[in-house]
N, CA, C and O atoms as CSV, one atom per row, in Angstrom:
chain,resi,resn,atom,element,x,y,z
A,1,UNK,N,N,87.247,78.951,100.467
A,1,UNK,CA,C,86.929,80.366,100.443
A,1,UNK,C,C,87.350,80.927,99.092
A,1,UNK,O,O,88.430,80.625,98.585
A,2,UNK,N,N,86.545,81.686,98.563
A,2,UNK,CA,C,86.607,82.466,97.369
A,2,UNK,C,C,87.326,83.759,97.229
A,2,UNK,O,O,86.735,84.804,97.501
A,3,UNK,N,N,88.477,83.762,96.851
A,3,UNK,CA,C,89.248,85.480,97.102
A,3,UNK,C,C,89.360,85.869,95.800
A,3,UNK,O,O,89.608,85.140,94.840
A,4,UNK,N,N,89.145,87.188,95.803
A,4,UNK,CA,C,89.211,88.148,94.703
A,4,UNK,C,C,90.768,88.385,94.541
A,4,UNK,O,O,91.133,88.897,95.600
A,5,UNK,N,N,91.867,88.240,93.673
A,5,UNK,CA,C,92.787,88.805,93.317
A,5,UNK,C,C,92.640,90.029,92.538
A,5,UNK,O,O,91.608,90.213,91.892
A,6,UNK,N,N,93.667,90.953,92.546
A,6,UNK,CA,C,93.032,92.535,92.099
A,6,UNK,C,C,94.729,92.728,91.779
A,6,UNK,O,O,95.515,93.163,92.620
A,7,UNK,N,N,95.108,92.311,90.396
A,7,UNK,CA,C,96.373,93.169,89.913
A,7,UNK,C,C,96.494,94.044,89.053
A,7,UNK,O,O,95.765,94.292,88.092
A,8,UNK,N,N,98.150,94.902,89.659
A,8,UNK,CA,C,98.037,95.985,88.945
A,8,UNK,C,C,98.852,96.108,88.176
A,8,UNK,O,O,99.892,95.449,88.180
A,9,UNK,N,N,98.379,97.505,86.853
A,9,UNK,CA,C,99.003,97.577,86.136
A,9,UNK,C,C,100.086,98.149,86.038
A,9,UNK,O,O,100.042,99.379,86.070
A,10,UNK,N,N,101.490,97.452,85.879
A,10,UNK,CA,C,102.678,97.968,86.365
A,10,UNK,C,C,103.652,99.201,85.177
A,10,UNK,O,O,104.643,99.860,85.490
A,11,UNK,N,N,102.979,99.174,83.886
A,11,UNK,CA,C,103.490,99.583,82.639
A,11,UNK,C,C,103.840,101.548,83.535
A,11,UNK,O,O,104.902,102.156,83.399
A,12,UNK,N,N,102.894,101.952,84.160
A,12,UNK,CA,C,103.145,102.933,84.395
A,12,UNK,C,C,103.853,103.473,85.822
A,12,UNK,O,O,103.728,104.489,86.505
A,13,UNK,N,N,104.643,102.283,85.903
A,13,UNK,CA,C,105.661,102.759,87.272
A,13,UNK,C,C,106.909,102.915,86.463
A,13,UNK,O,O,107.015,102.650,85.266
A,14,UNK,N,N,107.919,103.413,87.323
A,14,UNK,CA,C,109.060,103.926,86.534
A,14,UNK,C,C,109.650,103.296,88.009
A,14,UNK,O,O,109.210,103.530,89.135
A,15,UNK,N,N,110.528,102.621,87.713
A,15,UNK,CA,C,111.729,102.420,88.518
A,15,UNK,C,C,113.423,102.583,88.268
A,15,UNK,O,O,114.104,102.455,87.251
A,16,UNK,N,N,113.662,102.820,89.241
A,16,UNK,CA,C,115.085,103.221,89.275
A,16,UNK,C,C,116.218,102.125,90.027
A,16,UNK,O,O,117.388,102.420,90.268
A,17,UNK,N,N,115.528,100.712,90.349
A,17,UNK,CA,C,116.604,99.623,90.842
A,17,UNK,C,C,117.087,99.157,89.629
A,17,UNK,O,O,116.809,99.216,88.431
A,18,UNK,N,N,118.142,98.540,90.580
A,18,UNK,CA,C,119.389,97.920,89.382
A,18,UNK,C,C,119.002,97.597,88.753
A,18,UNK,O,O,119.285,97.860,87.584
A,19,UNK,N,N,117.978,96.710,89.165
A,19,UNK,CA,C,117.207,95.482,87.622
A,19,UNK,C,C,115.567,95.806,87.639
A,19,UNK,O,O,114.780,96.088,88.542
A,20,UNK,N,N,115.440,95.628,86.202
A,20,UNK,CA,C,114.147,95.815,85.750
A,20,UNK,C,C,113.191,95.374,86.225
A,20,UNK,O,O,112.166,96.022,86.015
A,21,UNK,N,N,113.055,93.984,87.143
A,21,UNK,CA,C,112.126,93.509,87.547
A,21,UNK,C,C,111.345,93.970,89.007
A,21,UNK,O,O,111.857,93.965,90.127
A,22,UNK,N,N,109.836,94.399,88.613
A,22,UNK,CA,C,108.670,94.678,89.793
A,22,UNK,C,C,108.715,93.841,90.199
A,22,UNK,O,O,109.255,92.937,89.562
A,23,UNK,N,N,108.184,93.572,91.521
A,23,UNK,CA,C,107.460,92.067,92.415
A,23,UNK,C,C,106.645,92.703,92.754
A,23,UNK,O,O,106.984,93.219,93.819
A,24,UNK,N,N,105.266,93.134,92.333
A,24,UNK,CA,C,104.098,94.247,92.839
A,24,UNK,C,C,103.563,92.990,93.994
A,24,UNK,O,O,103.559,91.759,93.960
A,25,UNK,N,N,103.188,93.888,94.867
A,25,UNK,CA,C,102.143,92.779,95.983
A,25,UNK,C,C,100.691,92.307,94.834
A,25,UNK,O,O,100.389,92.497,93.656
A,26,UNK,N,N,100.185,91.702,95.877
A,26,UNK,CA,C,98.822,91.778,95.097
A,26,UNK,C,C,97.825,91.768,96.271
A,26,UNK,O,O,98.298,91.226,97.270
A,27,UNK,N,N,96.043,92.420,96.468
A,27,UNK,CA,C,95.156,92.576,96.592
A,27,UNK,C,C,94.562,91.152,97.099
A,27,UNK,O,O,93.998,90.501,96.219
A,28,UNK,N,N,94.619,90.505,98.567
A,28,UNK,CA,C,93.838,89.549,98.103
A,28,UNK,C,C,92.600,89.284,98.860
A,28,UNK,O,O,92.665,88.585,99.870
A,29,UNK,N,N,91.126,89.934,98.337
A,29,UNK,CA,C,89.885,90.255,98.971
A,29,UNK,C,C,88.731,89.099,98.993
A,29,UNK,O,O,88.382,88.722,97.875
A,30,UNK,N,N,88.252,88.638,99.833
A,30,UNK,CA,C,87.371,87.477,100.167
A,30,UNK,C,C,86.643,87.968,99.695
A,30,UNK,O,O,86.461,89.175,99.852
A,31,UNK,N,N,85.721,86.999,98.693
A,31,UNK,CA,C,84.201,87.874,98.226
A,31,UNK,C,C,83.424,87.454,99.503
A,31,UNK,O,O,83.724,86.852,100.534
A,32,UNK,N,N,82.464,87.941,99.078
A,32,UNK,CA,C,81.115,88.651,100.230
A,32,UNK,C,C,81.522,88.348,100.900
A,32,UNK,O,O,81.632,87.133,101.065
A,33,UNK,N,N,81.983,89.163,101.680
A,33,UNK,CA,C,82.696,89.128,103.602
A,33,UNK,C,C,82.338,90.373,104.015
A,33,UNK,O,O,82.601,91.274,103.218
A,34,UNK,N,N,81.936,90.606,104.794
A,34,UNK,CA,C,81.986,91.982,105.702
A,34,UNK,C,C,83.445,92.682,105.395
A,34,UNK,O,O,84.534,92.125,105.260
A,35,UNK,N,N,83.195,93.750,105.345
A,35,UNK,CA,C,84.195,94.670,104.922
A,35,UNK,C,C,85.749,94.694,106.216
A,35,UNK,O,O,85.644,94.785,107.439
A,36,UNK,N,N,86.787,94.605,105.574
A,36,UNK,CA,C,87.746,94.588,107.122
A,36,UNK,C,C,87.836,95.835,107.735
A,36,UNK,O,O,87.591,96.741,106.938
A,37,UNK,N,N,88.075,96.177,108.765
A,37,UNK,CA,C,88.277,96.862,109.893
A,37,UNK,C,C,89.487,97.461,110.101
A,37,UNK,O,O,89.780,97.545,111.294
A,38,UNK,N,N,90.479,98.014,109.147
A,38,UNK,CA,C,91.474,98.347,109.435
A,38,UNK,C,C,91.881,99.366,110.580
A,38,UNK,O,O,91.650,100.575,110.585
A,39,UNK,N,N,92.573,98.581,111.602
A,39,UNK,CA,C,92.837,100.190,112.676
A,39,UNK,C,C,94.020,100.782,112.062
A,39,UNK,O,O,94.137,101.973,112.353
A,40,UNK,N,N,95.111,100.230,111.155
A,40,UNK,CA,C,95.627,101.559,110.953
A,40,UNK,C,C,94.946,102.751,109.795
A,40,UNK,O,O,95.542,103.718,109.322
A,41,UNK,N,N,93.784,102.403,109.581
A,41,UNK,CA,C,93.085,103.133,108.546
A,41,UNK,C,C,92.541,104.314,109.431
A,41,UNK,O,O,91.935,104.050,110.470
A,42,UNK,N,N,92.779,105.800,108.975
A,42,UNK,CA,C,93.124,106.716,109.666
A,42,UNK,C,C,91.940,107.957,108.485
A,42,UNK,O,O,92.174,108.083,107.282
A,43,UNK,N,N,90.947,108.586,109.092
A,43,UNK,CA,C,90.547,109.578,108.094
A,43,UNK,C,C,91.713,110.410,107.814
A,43,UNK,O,O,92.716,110.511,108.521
A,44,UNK,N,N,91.406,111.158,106.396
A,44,UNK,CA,C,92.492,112.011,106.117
A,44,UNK,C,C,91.851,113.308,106.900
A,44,UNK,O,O,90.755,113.140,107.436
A,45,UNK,N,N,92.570,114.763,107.000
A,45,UNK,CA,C,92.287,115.586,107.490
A,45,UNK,C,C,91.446,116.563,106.481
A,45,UNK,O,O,91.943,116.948,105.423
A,46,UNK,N,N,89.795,117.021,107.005
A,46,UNK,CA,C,88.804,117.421,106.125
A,46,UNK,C,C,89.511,118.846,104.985
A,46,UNK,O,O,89.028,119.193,103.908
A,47,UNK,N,N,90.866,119.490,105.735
A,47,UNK,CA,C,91.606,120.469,104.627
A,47,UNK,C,C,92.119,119.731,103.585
A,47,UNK,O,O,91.915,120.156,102.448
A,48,UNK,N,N,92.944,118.388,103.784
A,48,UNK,CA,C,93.569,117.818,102.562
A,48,UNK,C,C,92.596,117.210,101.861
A,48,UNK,O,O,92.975,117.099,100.695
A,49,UNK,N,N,91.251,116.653,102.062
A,49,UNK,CA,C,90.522,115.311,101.581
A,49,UNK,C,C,90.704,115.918,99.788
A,49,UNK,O,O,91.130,115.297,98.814
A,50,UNK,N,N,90.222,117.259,99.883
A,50,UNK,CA,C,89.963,117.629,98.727
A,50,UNK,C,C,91.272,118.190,97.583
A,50,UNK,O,O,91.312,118.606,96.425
A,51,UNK,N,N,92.196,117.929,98.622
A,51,UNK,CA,C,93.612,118.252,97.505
A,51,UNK,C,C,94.190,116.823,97.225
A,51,UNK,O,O,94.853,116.784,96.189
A,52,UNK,N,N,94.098,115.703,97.872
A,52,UNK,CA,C,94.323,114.712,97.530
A,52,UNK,C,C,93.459,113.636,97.175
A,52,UNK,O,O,93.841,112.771,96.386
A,53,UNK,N,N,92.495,113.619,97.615
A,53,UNK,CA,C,90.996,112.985,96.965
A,53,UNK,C,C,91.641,111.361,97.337
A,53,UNK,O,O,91.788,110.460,96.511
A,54,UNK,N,N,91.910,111.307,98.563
A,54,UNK,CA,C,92.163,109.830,100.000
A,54,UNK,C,C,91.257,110.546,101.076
A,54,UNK,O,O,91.261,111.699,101.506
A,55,UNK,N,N,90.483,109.446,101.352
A,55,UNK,CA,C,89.700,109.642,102.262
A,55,UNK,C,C,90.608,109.505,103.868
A,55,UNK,O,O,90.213,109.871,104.975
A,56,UNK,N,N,91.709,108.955,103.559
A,56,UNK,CA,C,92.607,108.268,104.405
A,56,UNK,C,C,93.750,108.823,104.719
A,56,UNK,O,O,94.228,109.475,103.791
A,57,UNK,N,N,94.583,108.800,106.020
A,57,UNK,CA,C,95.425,109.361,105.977
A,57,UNK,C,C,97.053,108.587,105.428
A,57,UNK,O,O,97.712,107.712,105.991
A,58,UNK,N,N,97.286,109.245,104.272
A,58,UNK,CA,C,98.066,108.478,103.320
A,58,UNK,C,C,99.476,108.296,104.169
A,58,UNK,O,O,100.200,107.505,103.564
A,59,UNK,N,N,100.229,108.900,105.670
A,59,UNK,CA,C,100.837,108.751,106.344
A,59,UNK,C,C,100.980,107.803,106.959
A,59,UNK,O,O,101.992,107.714,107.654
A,60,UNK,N,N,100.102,106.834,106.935
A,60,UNK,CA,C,99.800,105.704,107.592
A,60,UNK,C,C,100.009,104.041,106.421
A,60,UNK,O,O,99.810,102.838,106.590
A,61,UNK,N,N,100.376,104.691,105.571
A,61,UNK,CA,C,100.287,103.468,104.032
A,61,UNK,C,C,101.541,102.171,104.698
A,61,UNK,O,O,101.351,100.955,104.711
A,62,UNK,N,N,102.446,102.707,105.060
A,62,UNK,CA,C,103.225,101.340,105.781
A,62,UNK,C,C,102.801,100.632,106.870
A,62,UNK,O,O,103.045,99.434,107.018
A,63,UNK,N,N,102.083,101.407,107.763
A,63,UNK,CA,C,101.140,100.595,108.339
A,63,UNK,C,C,100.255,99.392,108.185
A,63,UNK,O,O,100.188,98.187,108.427
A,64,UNK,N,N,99.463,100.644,107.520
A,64,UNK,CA,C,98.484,99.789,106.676
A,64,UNK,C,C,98.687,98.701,105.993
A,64,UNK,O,O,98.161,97.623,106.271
A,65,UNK,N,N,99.590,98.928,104.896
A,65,UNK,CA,C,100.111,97.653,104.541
A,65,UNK,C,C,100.525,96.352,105.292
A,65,UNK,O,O,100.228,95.278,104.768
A,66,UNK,N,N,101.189,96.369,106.481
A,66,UNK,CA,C,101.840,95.798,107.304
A,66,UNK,C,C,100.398,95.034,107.959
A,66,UNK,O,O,100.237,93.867,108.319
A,67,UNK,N,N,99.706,95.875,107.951
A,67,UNK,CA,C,98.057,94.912,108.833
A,67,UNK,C,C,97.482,94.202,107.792
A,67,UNK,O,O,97.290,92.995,107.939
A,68,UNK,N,N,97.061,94.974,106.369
A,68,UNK,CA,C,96.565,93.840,105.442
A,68,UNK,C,C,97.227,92.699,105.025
A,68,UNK,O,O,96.754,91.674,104.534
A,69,UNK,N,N,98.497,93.021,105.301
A,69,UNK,CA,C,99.665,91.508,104.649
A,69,UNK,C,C,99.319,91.007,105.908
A,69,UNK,O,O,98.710,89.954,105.716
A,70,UNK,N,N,99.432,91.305,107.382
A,70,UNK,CA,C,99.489,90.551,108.428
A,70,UNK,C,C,98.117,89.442,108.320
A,70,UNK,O,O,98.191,88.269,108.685
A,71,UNK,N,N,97.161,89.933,107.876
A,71,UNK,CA,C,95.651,89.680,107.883
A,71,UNK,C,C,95.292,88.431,106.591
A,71,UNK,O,O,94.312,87.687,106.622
A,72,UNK,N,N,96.262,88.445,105.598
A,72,UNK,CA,C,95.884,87.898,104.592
A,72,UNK,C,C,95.546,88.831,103.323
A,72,UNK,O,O,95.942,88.305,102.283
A,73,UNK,N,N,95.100,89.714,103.188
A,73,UNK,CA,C,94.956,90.778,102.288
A,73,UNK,C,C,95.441,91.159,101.547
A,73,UNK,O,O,94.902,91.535,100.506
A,74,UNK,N,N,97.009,91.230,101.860
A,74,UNK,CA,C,97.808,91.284,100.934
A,74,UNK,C,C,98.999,90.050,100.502
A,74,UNK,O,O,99.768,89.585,101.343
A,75,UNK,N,N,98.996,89.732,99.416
A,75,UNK,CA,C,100.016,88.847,99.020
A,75,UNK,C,C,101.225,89.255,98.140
A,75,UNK,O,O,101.186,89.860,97.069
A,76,UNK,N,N,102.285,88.808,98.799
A,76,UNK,CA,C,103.735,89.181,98.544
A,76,UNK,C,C,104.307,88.070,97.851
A,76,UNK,O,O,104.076,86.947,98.300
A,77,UNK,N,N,105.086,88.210,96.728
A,77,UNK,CA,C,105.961,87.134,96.038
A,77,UNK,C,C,107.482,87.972,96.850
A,77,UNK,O,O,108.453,87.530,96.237
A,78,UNK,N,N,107.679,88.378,97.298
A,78,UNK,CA,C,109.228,88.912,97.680
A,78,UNK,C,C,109.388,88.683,99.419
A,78,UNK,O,O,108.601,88.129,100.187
A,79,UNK,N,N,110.641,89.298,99.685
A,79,UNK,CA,C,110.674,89.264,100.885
A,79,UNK,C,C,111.035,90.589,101.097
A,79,UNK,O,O,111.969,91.015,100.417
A,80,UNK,N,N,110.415,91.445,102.015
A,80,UNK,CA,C,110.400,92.780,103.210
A,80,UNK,C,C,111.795,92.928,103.493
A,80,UNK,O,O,112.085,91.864,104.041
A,81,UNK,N,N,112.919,93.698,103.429
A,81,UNK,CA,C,114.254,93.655,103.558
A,81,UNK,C,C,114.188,93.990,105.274
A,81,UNK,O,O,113.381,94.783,105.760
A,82,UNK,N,N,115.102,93.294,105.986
A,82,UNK,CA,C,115.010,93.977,107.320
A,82,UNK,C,C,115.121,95.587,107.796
A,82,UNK,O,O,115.768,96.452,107.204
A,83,UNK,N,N,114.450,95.739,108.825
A,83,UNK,CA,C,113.741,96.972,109.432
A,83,UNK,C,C,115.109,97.695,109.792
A,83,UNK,O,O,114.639,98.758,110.195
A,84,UNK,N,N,116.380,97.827,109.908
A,84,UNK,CA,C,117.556,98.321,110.061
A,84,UNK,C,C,117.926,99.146,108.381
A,84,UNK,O,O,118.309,100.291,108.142
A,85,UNK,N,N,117.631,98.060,107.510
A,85,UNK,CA,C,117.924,98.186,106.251
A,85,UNK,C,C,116.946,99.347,105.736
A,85,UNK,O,O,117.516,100.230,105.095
A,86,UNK,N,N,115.840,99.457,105.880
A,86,UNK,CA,C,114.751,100.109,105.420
A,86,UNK,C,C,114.943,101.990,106.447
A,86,UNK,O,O,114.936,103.082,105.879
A,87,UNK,N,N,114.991,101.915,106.952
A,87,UNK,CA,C,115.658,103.054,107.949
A,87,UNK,C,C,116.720,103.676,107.370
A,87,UNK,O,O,116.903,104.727,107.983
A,88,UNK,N,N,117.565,103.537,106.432
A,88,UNK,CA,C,118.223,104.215,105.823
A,88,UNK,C,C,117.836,104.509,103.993
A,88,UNK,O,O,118.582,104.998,103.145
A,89,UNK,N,N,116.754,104.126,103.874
A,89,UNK,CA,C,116.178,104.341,102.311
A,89,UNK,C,C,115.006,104.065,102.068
A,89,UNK,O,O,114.355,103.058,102.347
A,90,UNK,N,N,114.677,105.187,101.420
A,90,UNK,CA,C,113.203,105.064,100.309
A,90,UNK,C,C,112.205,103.533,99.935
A,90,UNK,O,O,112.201,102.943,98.855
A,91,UNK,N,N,111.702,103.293,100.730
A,91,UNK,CA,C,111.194,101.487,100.234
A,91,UNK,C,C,109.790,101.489,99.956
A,91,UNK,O,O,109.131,101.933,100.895
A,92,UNK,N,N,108.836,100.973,98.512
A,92,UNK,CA,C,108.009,101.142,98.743
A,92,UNK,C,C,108.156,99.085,99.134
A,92,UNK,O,O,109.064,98.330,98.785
A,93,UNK,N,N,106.898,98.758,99.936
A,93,UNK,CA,C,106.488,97.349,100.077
A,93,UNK,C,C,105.842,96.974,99.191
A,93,UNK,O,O,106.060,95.783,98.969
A,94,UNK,N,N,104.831,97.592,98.280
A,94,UNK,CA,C,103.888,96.918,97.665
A,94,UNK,C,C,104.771,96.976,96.292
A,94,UNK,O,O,104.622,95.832,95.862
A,95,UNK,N,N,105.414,97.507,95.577
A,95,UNK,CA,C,106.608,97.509,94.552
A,95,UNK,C,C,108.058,96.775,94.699
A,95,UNK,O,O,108.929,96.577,93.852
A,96,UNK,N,N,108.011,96.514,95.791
A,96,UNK,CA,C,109.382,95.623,96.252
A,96,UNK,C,C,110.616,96.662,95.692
A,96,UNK,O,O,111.685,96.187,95.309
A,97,UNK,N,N,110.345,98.176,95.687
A,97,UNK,CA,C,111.133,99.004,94.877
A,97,UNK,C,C,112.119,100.285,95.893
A,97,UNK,O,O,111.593,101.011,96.736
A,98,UNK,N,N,113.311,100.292,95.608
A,98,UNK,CA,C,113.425,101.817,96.507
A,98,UNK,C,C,113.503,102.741,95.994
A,98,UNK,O,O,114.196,103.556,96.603
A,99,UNK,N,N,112.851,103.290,94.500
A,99,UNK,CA,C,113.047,104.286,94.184
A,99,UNK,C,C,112.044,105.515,94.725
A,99,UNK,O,O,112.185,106.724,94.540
A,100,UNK,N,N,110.863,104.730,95.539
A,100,UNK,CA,C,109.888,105.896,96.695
A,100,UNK,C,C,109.337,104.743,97.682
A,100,UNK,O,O,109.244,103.522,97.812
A,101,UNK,N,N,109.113,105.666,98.133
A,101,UNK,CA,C,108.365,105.176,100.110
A,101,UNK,C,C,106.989,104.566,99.538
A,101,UNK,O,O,106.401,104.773,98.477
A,102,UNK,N,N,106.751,103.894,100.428
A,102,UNK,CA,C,105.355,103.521,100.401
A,102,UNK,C,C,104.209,104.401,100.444
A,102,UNK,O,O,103.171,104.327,99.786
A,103,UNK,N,N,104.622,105.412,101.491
A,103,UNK,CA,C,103.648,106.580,101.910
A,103,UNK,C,C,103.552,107.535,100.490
A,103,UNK,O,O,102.523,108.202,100.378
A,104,UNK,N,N,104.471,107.625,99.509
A,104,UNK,CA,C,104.472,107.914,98.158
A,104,UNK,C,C,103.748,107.303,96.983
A,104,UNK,O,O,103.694,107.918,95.918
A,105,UNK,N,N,103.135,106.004,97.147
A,105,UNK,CA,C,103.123,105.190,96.529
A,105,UNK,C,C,101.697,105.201,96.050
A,105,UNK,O,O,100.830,104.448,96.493
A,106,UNK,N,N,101.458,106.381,94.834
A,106,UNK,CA,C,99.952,106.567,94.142
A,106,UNK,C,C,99.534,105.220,93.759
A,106,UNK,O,O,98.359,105.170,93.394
A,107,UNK,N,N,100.049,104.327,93.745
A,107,UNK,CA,C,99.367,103.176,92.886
A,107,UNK,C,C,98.718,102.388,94.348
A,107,UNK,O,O,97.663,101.754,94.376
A,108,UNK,N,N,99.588,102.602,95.443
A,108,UNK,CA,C,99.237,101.455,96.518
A,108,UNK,C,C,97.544,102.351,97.123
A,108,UNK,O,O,96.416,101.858,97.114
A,109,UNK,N,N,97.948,103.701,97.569
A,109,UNK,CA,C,97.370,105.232,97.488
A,109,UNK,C,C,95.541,104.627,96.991
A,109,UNK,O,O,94.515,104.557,97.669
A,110,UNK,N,N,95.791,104.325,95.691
A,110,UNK,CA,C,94.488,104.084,95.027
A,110,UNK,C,C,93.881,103.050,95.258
A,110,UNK,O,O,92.705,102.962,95.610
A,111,UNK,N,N,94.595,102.239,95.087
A,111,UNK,CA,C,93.765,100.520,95.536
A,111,UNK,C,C,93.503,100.503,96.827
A,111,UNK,O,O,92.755,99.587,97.167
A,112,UNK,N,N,93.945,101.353,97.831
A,112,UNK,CA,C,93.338,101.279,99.349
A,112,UNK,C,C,91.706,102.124,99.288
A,112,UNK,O,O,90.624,101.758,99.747
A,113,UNK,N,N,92.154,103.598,98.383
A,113,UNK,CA,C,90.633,104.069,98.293
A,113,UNK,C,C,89.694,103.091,97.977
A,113,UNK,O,O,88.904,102.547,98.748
A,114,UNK,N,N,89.883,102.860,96.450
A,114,UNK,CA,C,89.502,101.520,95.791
A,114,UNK,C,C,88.586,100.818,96.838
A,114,UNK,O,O,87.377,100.775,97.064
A,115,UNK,N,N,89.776,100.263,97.400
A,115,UNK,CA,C,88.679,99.091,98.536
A,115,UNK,C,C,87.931,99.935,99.507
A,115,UNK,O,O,86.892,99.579,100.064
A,116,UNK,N,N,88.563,101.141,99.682
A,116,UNK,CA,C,87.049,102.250,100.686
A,116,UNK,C,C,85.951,101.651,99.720
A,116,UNK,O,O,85.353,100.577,99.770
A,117,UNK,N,N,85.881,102.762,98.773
A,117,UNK,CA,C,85.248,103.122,97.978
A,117,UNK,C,C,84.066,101.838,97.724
A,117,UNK,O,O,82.859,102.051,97.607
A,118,UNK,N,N,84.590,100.746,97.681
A,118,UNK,CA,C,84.199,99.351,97.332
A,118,UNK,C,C,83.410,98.664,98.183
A,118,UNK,O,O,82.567,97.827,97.861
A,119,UNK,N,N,83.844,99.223,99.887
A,119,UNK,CA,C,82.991,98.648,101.134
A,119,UNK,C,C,83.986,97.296,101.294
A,119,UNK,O,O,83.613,96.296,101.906
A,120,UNK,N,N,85.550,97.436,100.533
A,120,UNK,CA,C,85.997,96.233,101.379
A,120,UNK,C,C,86.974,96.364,101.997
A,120,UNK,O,O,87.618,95.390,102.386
A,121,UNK,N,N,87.413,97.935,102.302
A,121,UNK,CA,C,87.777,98.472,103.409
A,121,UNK,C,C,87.187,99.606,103.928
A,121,UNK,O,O,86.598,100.618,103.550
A,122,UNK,N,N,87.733,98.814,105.390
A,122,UNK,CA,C,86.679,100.198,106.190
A,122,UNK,C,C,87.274,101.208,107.283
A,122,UNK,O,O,88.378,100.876,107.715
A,123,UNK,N,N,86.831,102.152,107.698
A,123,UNK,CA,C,87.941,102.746,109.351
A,123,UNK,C,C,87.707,101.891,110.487
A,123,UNK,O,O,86.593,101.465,110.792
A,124,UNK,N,N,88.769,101.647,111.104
A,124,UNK,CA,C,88.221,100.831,112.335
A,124,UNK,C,C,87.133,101.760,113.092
A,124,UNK,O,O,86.791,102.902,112.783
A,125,UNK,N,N,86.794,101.159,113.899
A,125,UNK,CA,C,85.834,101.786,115.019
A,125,UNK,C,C,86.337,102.590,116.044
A,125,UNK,O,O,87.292,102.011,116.560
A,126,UNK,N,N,86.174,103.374,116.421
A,126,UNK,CA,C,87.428,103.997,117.469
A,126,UNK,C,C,86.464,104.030,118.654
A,126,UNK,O,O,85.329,104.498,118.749
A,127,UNK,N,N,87.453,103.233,119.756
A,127,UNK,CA,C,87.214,102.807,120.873
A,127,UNK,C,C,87.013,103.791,121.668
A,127,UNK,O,O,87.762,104.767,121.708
A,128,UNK,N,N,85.810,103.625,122.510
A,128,UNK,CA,C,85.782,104.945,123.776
A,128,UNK,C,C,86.276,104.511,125.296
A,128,UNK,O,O,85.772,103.397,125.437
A,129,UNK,N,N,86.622,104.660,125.866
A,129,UNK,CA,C,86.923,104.398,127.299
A,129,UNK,C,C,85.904,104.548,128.039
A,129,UNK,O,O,85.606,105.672,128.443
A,130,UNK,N,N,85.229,103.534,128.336
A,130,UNK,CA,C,84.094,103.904,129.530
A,130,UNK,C,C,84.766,104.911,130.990
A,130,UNK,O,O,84.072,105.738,131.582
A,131,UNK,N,N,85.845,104.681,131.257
A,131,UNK,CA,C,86.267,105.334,132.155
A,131,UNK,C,C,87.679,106.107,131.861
A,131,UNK,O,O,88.858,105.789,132.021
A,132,UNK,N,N,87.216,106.916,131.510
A,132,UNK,CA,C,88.792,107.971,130.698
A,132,UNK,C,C,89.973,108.169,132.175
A,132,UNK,O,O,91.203,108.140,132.140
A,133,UNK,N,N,89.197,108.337,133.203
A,133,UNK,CA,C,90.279,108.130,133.810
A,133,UNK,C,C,90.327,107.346,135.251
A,133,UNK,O,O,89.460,107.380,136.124
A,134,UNK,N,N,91.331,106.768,135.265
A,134,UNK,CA,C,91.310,105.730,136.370
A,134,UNK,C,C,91.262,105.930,137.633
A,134,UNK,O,O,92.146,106.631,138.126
A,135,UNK,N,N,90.060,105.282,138.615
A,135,UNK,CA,C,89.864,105.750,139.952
A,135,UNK,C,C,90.574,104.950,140.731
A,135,UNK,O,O,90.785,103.740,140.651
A,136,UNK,N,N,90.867,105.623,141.374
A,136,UNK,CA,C,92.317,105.533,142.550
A,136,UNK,C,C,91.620,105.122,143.727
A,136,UNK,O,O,90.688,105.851,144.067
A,137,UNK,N,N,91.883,104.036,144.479
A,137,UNK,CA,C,91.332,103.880,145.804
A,137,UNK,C,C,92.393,104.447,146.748
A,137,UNK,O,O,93.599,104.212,146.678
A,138,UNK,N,N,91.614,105.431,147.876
A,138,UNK,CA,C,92.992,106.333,148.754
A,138,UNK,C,C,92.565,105.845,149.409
A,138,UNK,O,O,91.350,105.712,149.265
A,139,UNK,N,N,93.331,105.104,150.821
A,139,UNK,CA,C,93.032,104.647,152.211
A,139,UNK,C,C,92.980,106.444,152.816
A,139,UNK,O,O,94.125,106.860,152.637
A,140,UNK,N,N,92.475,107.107,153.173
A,140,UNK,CA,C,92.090,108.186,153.702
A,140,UNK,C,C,92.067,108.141,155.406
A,140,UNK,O,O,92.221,109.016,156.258
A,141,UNK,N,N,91.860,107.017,155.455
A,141,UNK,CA,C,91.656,106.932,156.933
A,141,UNK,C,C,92.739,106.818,157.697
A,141,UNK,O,O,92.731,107.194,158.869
A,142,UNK,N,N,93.925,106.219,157.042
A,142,UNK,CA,C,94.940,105.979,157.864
A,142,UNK,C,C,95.998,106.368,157.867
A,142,UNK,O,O,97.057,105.985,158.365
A,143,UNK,N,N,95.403,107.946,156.714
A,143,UNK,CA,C,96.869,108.965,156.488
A,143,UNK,C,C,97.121,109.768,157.837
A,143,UNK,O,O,96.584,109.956,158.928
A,144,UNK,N,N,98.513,110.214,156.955
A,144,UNK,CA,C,99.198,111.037,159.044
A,144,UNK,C,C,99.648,112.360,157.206
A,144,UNK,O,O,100.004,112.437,156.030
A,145,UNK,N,N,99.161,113.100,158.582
A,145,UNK,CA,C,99.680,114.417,158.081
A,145,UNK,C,C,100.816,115.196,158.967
A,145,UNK,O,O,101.263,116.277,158.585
């Protein structure tokens, strides 16, 4: 299989960890494949689209991330610090950095439009319930009042 790697340019992040060194994730997109299906991919709300220009709801970026790495999509040279650890500070995932959140993270922000934009990400489909609500069988006959 043929995958597109898509890296970024790191000259314009500013970090604030001890040591100088990024571990940026990287992008990793199958050519011609049907576009993926992300369910945590969330429209943004039609008041913000136009103050933030994400089609997506950027609240959802750790998510998201968490399904494209789960999926193959994204590739990590680092390791994810445990989920106890991250609960008390600023982490982005795709920067391996804590000087901002992921949900902060204009660079991660863009390369998700990016792949909108691109057709190689997509909104999931949102599921309907044929039966929204569940029918109850009542024995009727053999109630005592």
């Amino acid at each position: 299989m043929s995958v597109n790697m898509h890296a970024i340019d790191c000259k314009s992040v500013v970090s604030t960890d001890n040591d100088n060194n990024v571990n940026i994730a990287e992008f990793a997109w199958p050519s011609k494949v049907e576009a993926y299906s992300c369910s945590s991919l969330r429209p943004a709300h039609k008041s913000r689209q136009e103050e933030l220009k994400f089609t997506f709801n950027v609240s959802k970026c750790d998510h998201i991330f968490d399904e494209l790495h789960k999926h193959g999509y994204i590739k990590i040279s680092h390791v994810i610090p445990a989920l106890e650890e991250l609960k008390r500070h600023a982490y982005c995932k795709f920067h391996n950095s804590y000087s901002h959140a992921i949900n902060d993270c204009k660079v991660f922000c863009r390369q998700v439009q990016l792949a909108i934009n691109e057709g190689r990400l997509r909104f999931h489909d949102m599921q309907v319930d044929k039966t929204s609500f569940p029918v109850s069988t009542l024995d009727l006959q053999h109630l005592r009042f």
